[in-house]
C-alpha positions, 0 to 999 in steps of 0.5 A: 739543061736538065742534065745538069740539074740536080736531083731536088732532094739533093738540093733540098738537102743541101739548103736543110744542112746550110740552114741547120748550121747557120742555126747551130753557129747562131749561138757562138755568135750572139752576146750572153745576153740575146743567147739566153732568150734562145732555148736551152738547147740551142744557147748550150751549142757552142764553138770552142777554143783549144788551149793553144788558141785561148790558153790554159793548162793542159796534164794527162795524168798517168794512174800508178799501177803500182797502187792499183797492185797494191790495193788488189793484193791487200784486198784479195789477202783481206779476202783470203783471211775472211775466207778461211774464217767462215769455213773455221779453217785454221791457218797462219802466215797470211801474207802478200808480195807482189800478185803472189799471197801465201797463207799455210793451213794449220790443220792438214786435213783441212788443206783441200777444203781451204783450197776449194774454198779459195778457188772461189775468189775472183780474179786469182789462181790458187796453186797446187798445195804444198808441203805443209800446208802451206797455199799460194793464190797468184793474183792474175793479170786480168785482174790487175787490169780491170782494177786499173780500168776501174781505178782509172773511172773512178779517178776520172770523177775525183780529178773533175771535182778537185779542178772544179774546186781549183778553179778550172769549172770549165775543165775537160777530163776525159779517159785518154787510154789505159790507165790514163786521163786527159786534163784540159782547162781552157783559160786557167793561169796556175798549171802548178796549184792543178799540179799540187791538189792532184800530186796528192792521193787523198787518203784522209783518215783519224787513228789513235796513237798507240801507247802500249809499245814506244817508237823506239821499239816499233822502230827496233824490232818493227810495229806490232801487228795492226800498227804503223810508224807515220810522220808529220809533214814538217822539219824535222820530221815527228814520229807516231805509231798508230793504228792502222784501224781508222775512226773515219776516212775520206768517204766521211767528209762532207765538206771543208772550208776555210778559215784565214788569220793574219791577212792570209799569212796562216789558214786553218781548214774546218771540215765536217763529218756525216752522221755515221762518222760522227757518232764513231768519233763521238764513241772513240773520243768518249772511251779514249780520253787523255789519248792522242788522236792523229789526222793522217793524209795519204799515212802522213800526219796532218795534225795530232791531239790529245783527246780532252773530251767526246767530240760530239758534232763531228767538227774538225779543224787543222791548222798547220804549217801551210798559208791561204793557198795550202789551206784551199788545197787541201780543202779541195782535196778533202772535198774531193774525197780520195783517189783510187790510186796516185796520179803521175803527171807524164805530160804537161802542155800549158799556155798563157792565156795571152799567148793563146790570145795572140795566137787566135789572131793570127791564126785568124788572119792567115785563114782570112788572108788564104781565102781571099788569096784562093779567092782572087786566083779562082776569079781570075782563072775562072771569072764568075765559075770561079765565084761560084767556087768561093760561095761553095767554098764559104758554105762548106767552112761553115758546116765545118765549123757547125760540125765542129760544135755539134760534136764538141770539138774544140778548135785548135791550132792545128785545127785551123791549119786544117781548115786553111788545108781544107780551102786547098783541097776543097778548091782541088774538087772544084778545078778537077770538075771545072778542067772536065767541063772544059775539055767537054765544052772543047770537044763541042758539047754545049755548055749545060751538058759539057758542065754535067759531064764534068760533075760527072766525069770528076766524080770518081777522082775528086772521091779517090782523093778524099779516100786517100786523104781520109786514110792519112787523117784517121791514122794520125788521129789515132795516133796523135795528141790531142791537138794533132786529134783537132787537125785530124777531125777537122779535115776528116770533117772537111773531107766528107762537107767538101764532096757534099757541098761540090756535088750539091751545092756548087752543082745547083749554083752552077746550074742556076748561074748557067740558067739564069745566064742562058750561056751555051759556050764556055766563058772567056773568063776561063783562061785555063785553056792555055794549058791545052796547047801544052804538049810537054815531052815529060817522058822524053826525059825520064832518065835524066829525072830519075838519074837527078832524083836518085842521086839527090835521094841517096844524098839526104838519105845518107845526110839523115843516117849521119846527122839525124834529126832534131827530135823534139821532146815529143820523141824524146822527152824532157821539158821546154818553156817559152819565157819573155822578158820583162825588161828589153832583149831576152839575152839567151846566154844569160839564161843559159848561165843561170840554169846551168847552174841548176844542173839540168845538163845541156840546156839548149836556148834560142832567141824567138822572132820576137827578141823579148822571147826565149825557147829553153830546152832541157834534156831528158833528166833519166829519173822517170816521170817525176824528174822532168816535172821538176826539172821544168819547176827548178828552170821555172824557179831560176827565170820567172823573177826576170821573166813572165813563163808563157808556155810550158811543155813537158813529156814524160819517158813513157809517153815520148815511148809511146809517141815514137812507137805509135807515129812508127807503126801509124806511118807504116799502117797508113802507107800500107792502107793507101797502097792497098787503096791504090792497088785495088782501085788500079793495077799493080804497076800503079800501086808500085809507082805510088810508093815509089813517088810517095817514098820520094817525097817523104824522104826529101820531106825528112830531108828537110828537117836534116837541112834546116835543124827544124825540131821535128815532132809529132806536129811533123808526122801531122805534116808527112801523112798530109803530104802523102795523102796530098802526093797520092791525091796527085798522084790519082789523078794523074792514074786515073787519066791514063787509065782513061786514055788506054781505054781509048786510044788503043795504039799510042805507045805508052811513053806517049800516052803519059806525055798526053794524060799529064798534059790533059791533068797539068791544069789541075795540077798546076792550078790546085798546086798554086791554090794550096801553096797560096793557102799555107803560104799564107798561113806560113806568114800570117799563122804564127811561129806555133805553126810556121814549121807546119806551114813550111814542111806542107809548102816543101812537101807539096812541091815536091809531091808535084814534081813526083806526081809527074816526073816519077810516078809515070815513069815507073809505069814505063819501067816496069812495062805496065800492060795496057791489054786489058783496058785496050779490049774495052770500047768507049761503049763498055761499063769498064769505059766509062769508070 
């Protein structure tokens, strides 16, 4: 009995992290009020929703380099100028296009002077002089770069502010690569007021109108130096030549209210400036009245005024042509002071809430129908070990879900996908444990010691599995959107709590059970010896096999070159909404009418499961990133008096480019990865099988998507890393017992030692592959149509990655004659004997 006793700090452990996380969920589950009796740092611990799942408006926002350009090349021509001054270098020509300023010293015993004191300016490389004089400095790339970083941080804070003031104060702004920032607001039903206070940049300043040269003139023969030609926001557009020297900015507002008139039909923004601001405006106003003053944003003009008199205490007001709404916005944008550069909307991923609501529930009901499925089918092959699987299997969904707080991860759909994954795979490690204790127990040992041998013995397969499935995870997470990332965290996570709570606290309930019992023979509720009598020819029929699985490769492969897939926006941009009528039936060929007449080219729509709903896809509109939001807007526009909008996705071109590139080069990396995994931790027959067996489901996978016309995007490359993660997980297991059987019977020929190895694993294989289709299954039916596709392609590519588990991936150790001499020198003795 003291053999399957484990360690007591383990255990310890064990109920310390039960414990701590039971406490961390308290929380989440308490009313406001019993959570504020708790301590400050315990009531801030809690679980939240994804916007898939409660709803919300989701943007990443891409910083426009082009700005950032031209903000760098301004200052380091600024800087050139400055330069030249304080040494008394003489020089004219100043100028700037693109990273290249130019500038020509008048005095050319000057030039080499001017050229050492320019070299000194940072981030840029100063050019041989020229004939002349005349100097060129090239801005470097670095340099654009770290002003990119730099913009990018500091618009971070901006965005932050400006969605706190639209409402969103539970808003998540994080960076989400260079030059771009992720923006999601769980709960919020206006994506496009998000998309209006952040489409502006902000630059808010006062200048004088010029009076000594007409617009005419600027507009004939060009503004004089240090003027600009700007117009007003309305119809028709009013021309001003003004002074590009500011009386105040953006950085002078200290805040911005609104005042509404009319019942809200107008509103009239009032902002107030700090002191130093005040007392320029105050001194402006003062030497030029009977002037015009004009309020520019973002070198538009806001509002113009003739000066009457000094301005004193620093009160402004605008009042334009623009409603409550406008005005608040533009509130907002004051407040928020100005961007460092434009933002670009290059995705847009919004949900209503209703629909996150609906799709919480049944999210929930596929987790709850899983377990109790898993549950009942461990019970009835296992009987009270069973049981003690499923309280595991509890313990470990808990810390899950405690780690998912601690950290701040959001809970996604996906996410749940992962968890109903989870019970499969958690499962998996309690079969693969179980199968060894019988056979152990068949061979005579005594139960408490036939149970030990089985926690030990399953320990190295049970952690190959979780490596390999780790790998496909850590991948998609680095290469995924941000709720692909939900489903990655979450099995990572399930990946380590599972290996911890089998080793720990399955080990210690077992021991108690068998213990408290005083139980020495196996139970007869552990009906899986059945599958022991089993004695199957696997590879009696490998030609066959391989000859079927050939010829039906070669099919799907070439129905794939010919058809394709149906690439979803992800890959190929373009905008999607999910629309339900009001009134009766969404008639798809209606809104197909309507929105043609919008000009959006091929607009694809499909009626959903529910008949009042609609899926309309627009195409790809070529004209950058813009065109996509507006073609949403326009389609937007066309239905919404008919139809409540309750969902929209939109991809840019760059990130569908980006999308693409990073699932090509993930695929690659994490099959590589896996097989390194495989070929060190075996031979290389054994790594070969693997990509042979694993290339065979994946292209049946992809199969898949050619047969049925299912969108394929990057909730599928979700689903294909998982299924190789899965296949090879099987595939593992299935090695990890022939290596075991050419350590001990030396003389079997090979054909017959798979046949033997496959048959001693077709318990596990067959119980775990039941357990996790059961699971998906359930959330096939139960999970939603969200992620009915995922569930799907999961159920399809876990069959299929049995079947190569068995019929390919042993024989290919046959074809390409693996060479068992190295494992027959070893005896049951040695260390290598007992790996």
């Amino acid at each position: 009995m003291a053999m399957l006793q484990p360690a007591r700090w383990k255990t310890s452990l064990a109920w310390l992290a039960v414990v701590a996380g039971l406490l961390v969920l308290l929380p989440t589950v308490l009313t406001d009020a019993q959570r504020s009796a708790l301590p400050g740092w315990l009531s801030s611990l809690r679980l939240t929703s994804g916007l898939d799942l409660s709803g919300g408006a989701g943007l990443v926002l891409k910083i426009e380099r082009a700005d950032v350009e031209s903000d760098r090349l301004l200052a380091v021509v600024n800087e050139v100028g400055q330069t030249l001054r304080n040494a008394q270098i003489p020089y004219t020509g100043l100028s700037g296009t693109g990273r290249n300023v130019a500038v020509r010293v008048t005095d050319g015993a000057r030039v080499e002077d001017a050229r050492a004191a320019l070299a000194a300016i940072a981030g840029t490389r100063v050019g041989a002089p020229e004939t002349g004089g005349a100097i060129r400095l090239e801005i470097t790339a670095e340099s654009v770069a770290t002003a990119e970083a730099e913009a990018t941080a500091s618009a971070v804070e901006v965005v932050r502010q400006r969605v706190a003031g639209a409402g969103g104060v539970d808003a998540i702004v994080e960076h989400a690569g260079p030059g771009r920032i992720a923006l999601q607001v769980p709960g919020y039903d206006d994506p496009q007021r998000l998309k209006d206070v952040l489409d502006q940049r902000g630059r808010f300043s006062a200048s004088l109108v010029e009076t000594g040269v007409s617009l005419q003139q600027a507009l004939e023969q060009g503004p004089p130096p240090g003027t600009q030609v700007v117009y007003t926001l309305g119809e028709p557009p009013i021309g001003y030549l003004v002074r590009r020297a500011s009386i105040f900015t953006s950085r002078d507002v200290v805040s911005a209210e609104v005042l509404s008139d009319n019942g809200g039909q107008s509103a009239t923004v009032v902002y107030q400036l700090g002191p130093d601001a005040t007392r320029r405006l105050a001194e402006a106003t003062a030497a030029n009245v009977g002037r015009t003053l004009a309020l520019l944003l973002d070198d538009q003009v806001l509002a113009a005024f003739i000066v009457a008199g000094p301005l004193v205490d620093g009160r402004g007001e605008i009042s334009g042509d623009f409603d409550a709404a406008g005005a608040e916005n533009l509130a907002v944008v004051l407040r928020s002071g100005a961007l460092p550069a434009s933002l670009t909307v290059v995705e847009e991923r919004s949900i209503e809430p209703a629909l996150g609501s609906a799709s919480a529930r049944s999210a929930l009901t596929a987790v709850v129908a899983a377990g109790i499925a898993v549950a009942l089918f461990m019970i009835f092959w296992y009987g009270a070990f069973g049981a003690i699987a499923i309280i595991a299997l509890l313990f470990n969904l808990m810390l899950i879900v405690a780690v998912l707080v601690l950290t701040g991860t959001a809970v996604t759909l996906p996410g749940i996908a992962g968890l109903v994954l989870i019970i499969g795979m958690a499962v998996d490690s309690n079969v693969l444990i179980y199968e060894r204790m019988r056979e152990e127990a068949a061979g005579g040992k005594p139960l408490p010691e036939a149970l030990a041998a089985g926690f030990t013995r399953a320990f190295s397969t049970v952690t190959d599995a979780g490596v390999t499935t780790m790998i496909a995870v850590l991948v998609l997470y680095f290469l995924g959107s941000m709720p692909m990332r939900g489903f990655a965290v979450t099995v990572a996570i399930g990946i380590v709590t599972t290996l911890f709570v089998a080793f720990t606290l399955t080990r210690w309930l077992a021991w108690r059970w068998v213990r408290l019992r005083r139980i020495t023979h196996l139970p007869r509720s552990v009906r899986t010896g059945l599958f022991a009598s089993l004695h199957l020819p696997f590879m009696a029929i490998r030609n066959y096999t391989f000859a079927g699985t050939a010829v039906i490769s070669l099919a799907v492969a070439l129905l794939v070159a010919l058809n394709g897939l149906n690439l979803g926006i992800d890959f190929t941009g373009g905008a999607l909404l999910q629309v339900q009528s009001r009134q009766g039936a969404a008639d798809t060929g209606a809104i197909a009418a309507r929105l043609e007449e919008a000009n959006l080219g091929d607009v694809a729509v499909r009626s959903g499961r529910d008949p009042a709903t609609a899926t309309v896809r627009i195409p790809p509109q070529g004209g950058g990133e813009n065109a996509e939001q507006t073609s949403a807007l326009v389609a937007r526009g066309e239905l919404e008096s008919d139809f409540d909008i309750r969902r929209v996705e939109v991809v840019g071109p760059s990130v569908s480019g980006d999308l693409i590139s990073a699932a090509t080069v993930g695929m690659a990396f994490a099959l590589l990865a896996l097989i390194g995994y495989i070929w060190i931790r075996f031979e290389w027959q054994f790594a070969i099988g693997a990509v042979i067996a694993t290339a065979h489901d994946l292209l049946l996978t992809i199969g898949l998507f050619a047969v049925t016309r299912m969108e394929f995007n990057i909730g599928s490359i979700a689903a294909l890393l998982t299924i190789v993660g899965y296949s090879l997980n099987d595939t593992i297991v299935v090695y990890d017992r022939i290596r075991e059987n050419l350590r001990q019977f030396r003389q079997m020929p090979l054909p017959l030692l798979i046949d033997a190895s496959i048959s001693q694993a077709l318990s596990r294989t067959v119980l775990t592959a039941a357990t996790t289709l059961i699971a998906l299954l359930a959330l096939a039916i139960f999970g939603g149509e969200a992620i009915r596709a995922f569930a799907v392609t999961m159920l399809f590519g876990i069959a299929v990655g049995t079947f190569s588990s068995i019929y390919i991936a042993g024989p290919v150790l046959i074809l390409f004659r693996l060479r068992p001499d190295r494992y027959r020198l070893k005896g049951r003795g040695s260390p290598a004997a007992k790996a």
